[in-house]
Z-matrix of the N, CA and C atoms (Angstrom, degrees):
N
C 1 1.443
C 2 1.529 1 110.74
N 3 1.398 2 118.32 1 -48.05
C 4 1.364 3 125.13 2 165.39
C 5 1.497 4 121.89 3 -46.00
N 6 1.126 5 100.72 4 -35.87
C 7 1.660 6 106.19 5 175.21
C 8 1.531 7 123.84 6 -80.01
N 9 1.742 8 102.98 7 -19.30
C 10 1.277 9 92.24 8 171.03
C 11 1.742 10 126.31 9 -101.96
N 12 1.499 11 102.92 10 -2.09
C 13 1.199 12 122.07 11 149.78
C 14 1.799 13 118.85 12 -48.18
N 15 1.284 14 96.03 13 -65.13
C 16 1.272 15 76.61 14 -168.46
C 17 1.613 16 123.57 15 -83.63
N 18 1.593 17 118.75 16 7.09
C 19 1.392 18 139.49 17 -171.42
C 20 1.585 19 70.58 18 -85.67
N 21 1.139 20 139.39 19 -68.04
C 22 1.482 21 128.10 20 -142.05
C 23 1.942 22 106.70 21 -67.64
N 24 1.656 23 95.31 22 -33.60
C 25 1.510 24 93.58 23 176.44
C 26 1.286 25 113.88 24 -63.19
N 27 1.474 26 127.51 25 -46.78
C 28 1.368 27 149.66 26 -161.46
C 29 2.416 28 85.08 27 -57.72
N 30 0.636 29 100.55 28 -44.70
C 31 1.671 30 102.88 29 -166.18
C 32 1.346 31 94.77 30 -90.18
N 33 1.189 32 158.85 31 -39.37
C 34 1.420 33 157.62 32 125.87
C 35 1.562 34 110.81 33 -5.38
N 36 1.153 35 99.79 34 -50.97
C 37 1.830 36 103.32 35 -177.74
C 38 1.381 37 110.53 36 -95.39
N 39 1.545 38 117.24 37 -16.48
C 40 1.584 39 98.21 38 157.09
C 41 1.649 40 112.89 39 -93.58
N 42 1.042 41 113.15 40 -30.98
C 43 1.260 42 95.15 41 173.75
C 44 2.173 43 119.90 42 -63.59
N 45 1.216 44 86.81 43 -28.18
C 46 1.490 45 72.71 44 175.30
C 47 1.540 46 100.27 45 -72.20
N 48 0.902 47 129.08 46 -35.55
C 49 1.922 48 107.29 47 179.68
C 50 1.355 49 102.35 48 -67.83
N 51 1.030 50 124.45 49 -24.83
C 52 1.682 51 102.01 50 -169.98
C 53 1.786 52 102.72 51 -74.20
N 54 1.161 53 108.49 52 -43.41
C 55 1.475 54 109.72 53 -178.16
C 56 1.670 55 112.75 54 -63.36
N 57 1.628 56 128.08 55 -19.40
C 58 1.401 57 132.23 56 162.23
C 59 1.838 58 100.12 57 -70.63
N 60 1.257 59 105.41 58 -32.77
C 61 1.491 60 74.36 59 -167.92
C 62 1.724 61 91.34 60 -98.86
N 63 0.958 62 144.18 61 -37.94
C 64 1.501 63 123.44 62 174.05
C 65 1.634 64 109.65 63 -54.83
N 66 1.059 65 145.73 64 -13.61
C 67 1.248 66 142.52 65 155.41
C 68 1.871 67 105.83 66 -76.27
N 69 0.653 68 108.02 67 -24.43
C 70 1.970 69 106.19 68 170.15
C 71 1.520 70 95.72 69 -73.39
N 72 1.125 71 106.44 70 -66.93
C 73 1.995 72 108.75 71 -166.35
C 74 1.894 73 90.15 72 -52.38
N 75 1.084 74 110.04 73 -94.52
C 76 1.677 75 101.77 74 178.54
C 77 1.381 76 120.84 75 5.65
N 78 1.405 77 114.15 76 -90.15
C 79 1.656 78 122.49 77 149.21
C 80 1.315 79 142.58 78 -16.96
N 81 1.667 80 123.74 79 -17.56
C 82 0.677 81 153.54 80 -142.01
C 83 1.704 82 96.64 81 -135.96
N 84 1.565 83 110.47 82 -61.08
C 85 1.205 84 103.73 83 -159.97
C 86 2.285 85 98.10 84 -92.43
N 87 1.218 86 72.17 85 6.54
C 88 2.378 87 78.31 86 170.42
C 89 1.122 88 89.73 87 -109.27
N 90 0.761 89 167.17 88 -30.45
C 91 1.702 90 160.02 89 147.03
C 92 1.760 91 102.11 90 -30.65
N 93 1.448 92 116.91 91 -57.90
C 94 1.815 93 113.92 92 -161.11
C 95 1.594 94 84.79 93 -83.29
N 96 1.315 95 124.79 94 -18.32
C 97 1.878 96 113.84 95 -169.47
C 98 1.719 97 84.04 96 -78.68
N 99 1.338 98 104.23 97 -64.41
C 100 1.754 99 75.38 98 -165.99
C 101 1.509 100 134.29 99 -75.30
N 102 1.606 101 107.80 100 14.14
C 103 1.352 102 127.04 101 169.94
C 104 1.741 103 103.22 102 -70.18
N 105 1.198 104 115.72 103 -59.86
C 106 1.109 105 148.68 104 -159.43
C 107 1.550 106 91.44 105 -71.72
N 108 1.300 107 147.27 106 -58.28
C 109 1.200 108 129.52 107 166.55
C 110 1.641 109 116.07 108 -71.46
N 111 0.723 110 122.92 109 -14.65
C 112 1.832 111 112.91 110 173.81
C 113 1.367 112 86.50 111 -60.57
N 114 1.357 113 125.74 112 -72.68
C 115 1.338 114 127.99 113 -155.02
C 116 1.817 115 120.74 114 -60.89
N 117 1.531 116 106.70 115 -9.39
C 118 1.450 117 117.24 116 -178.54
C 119 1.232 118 95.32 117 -84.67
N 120 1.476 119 122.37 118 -41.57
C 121 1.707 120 134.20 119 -178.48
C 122 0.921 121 91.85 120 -51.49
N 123 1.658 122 137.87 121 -71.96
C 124 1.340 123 136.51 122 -151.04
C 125 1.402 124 110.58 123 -77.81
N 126 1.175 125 134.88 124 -27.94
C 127 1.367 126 138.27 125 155.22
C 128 1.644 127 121.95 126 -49.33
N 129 1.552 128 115.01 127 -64.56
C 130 1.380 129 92.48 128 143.66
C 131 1.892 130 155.67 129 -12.79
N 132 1.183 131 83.47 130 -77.30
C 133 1.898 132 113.01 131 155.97
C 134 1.042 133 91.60 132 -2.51
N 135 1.455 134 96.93 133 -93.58
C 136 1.521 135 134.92 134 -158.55
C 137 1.634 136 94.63 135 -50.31
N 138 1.184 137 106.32 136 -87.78
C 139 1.798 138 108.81 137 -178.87
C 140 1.504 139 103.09 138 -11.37
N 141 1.591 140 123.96 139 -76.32
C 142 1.431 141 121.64 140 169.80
C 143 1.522 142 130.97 141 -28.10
N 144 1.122 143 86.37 142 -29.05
C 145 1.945 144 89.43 143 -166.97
C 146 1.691 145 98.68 144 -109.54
N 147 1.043 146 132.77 145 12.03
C 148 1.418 147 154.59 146 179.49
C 149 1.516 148 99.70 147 -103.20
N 150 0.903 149 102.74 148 -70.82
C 151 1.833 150 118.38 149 -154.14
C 152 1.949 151 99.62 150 -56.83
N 153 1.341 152 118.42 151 -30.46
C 154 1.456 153 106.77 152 177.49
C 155 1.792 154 108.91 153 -67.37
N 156 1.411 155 96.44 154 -30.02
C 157 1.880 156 92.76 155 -169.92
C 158 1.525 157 107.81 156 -69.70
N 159 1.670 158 107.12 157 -31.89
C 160 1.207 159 98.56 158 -172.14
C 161 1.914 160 119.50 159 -102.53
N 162 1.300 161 75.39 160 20.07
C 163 1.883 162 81.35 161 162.40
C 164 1.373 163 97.08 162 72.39
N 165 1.208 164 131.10 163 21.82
C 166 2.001 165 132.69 164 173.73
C 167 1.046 166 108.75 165 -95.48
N 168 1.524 167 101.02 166 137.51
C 169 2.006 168 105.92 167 164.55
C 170 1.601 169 104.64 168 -83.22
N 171 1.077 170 108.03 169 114.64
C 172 1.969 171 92.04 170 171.94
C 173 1.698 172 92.83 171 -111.81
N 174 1.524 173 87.98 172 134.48
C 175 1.351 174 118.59 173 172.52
C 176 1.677 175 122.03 174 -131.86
N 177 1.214 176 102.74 175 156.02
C 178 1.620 177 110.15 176 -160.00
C 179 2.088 178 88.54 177 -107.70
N 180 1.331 179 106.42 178 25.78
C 181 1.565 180 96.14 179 -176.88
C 182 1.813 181 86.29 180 -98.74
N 183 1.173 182 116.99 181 156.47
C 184 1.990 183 125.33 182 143.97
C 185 1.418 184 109.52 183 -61.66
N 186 1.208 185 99.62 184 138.31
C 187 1.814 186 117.11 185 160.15
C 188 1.287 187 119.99 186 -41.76
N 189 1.430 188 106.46 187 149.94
C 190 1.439 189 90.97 188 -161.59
C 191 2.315 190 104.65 189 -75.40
N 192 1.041 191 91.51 190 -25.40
C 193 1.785 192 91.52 191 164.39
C 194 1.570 193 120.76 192 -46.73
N 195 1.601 194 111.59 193 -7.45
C 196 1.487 195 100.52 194 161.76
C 197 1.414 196 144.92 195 -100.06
């Protein structure tokens, strides 16, 4: 009985690290998503404020081939 006590703790304490570090990666990877959209925003921007000099319609419709 003692032995399976402590087999059950032994997996208790790895599983709690695995769930600290899959909550780091998570955390980690919503951190680069909302990195990653600021910079799509700001890419935009630009596209917008581009597209009058160079005589482009930019539109958010698909081609008509779709």
């Amino acid at each position: 009985m003692q032995d399976q006590l402590i087999e059950l703790e032994t997996k208790l304490a790895f599983q709690d690290d695995l769930i600290q570090a899959l909550n780091r990666t998570v955390a980690g990877q919503q951190q680069e998503l909302l990195e990653l959209r600021r910079d799509i925003e700001e890419l935009q921007e630009q596209v917008r404020n581009l597209a009058p000099q160079l005589g482009a319609a930019i539109t958010d419709e698909p081609p008509p081939h779709y």
